[in-house]
C-alpha positions, 0 to 999 in steps of 0.5 A: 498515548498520542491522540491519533492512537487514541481516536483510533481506540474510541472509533474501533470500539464495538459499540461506536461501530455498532451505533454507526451502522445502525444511524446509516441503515436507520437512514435508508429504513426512513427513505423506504418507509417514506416511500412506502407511506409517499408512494403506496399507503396516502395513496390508497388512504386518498380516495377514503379521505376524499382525493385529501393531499397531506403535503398540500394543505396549508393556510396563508398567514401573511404576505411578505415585503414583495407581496408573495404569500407566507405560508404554513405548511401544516400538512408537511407537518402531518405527512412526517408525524405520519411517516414517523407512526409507521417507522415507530410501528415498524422498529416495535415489531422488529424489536418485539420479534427480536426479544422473542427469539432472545427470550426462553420459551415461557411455557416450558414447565419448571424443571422437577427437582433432582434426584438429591433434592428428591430424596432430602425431601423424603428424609425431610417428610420422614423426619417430620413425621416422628 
């Protein structure tokens, strides 16, 4: 087998297919909740947490050869274990919803036993009794 035929085997199995559609759109679902954590959630929490800009807050830690400060960025930090919180959120409540509907309905009694099973019972009981 020649190793393009081979390459081509691996890359048209369902699983790598799968897991590669599921990297490109995993990709936009965390520029859509980047934005909606960005754009609508920080600022909303803003004015509760008094005008606080996450991705401004840093400390200067030194100051490098020509004299422009180094700075650490500790509130970029924040803003991306932020965004990642909503994107676990979101991922839980899709696969909770998903393994629902996989699920069989957990209330639904046991079925009863069968009409054979019935009746061994009773030649069962009858049995004991003598």
């Amino acid at each position: 087998m020649s190793f393009a035929s081979e390459f081509k085997e691996f890359a048209m199995k369902g699983n790598v297919v799968d897991m590669a559609v599921g990297v490109v759109i995993g990709g936009a679902f965390g520029k859509i909740v980047s934005s909606l954590v960005g754009d609508v959630i920080m600022p909303a929490l803003s004015p509760l947490l008094g005008g606080v800009n996450f991705t401004s807050l840093a400390v200067q830690v030194a100051t490098d050869a020509k004299g422009a400060p180094v700075m650490l960025k500790y509130g970029v930090f924040l803003q991306t274990i932020f965004d990642f919180i909503i994107i676990a959120l979101a991922i839980f409540i899709v696969i909770k919803g998903l393994n629902k509907l996989k699920r069989p309905a957990a209330d639904a009694p046991p079925p009863g036993p069968t009409p054979t099973e019935s009746l061994l019972q009773q030649i069962r009981d009858l049995l004991a009794k003598r």
